[in-house]
C-alpha positions in Angstrom: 23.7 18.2 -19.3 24.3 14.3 -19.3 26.0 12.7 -21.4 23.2 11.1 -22.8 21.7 13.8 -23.6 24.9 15.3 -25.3 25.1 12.0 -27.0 21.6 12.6 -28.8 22.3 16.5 -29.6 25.6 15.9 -31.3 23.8 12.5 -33.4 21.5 14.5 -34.5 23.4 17.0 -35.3 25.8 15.0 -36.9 22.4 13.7 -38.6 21.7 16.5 -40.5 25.3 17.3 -41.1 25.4 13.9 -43.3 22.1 14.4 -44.5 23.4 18.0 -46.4 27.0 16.9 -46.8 28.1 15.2 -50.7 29.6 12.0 -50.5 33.4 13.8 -51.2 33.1 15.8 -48.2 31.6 12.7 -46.1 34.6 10.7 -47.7 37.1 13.7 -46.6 35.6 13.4 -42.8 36.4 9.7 -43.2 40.0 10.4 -43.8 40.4 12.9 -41.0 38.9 11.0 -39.0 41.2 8.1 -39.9 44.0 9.9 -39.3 42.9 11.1 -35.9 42.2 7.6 -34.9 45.9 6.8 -36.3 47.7 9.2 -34.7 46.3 7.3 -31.4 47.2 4.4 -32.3 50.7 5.0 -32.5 50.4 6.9 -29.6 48.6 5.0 -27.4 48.3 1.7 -29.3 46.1 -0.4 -31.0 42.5 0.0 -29.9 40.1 -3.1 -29.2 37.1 -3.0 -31.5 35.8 -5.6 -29.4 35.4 -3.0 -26.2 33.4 -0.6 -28.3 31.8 -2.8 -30.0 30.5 -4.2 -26.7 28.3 -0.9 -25.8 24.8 -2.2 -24.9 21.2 -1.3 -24.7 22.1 0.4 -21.3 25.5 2.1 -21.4 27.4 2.9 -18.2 29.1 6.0 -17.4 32.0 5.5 -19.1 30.6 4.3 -22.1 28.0 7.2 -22.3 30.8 9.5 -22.3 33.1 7.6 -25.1 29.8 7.6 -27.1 28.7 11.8 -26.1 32.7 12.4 -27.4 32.6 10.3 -30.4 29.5 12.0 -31.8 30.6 15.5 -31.1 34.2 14.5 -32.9 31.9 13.4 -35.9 29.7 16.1 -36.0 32.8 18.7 -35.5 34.3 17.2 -38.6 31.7 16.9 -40.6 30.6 20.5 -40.1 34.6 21.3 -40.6 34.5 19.5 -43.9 31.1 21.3 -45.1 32.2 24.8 -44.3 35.5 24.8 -46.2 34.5 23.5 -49.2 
């Protein structure tokens, strides 16, 4: 499967997850999420907002696959969040 096409399963997955989720547990992924993206940060350092910001109408490879990742890391801790509650 492409990462494009990954990239479209896991947003709309992460979709519906929102859609059913209550703002607490969408504010709870937010945190997690937040901390994963910290724990990078002082691991790897600071990440430009600028590069990801810069994904355009036609992504390349590499940017297909940061985008496929990203919504699969949403979606799995959305649907984390939900199921414990």
């Amino acid at each position: 499967m492409s990462d494009l096409a990954v990239f479209q399963c896991f947003y709309e997955l992460s979709d519906r997850l929102i859609e059913e989720a209550t703002k607490e547990q969408l504010a709870e992924s937010l945190r997690l999420l937040a901390l994963d993206l910290a724990q990078y940060q002082l691991r790897y350092g600071e990440i430009m907002l600028e590069k990801t910001l810069s994904i355009n109408v036609e992504p390349n490879d590499e940017q297909l696959e940061l985008m496929a990742l990203g919504m699969a890391n949403l979606a799995g801790v959305v649907e984390s969040v939900i199921h414990t509650a």
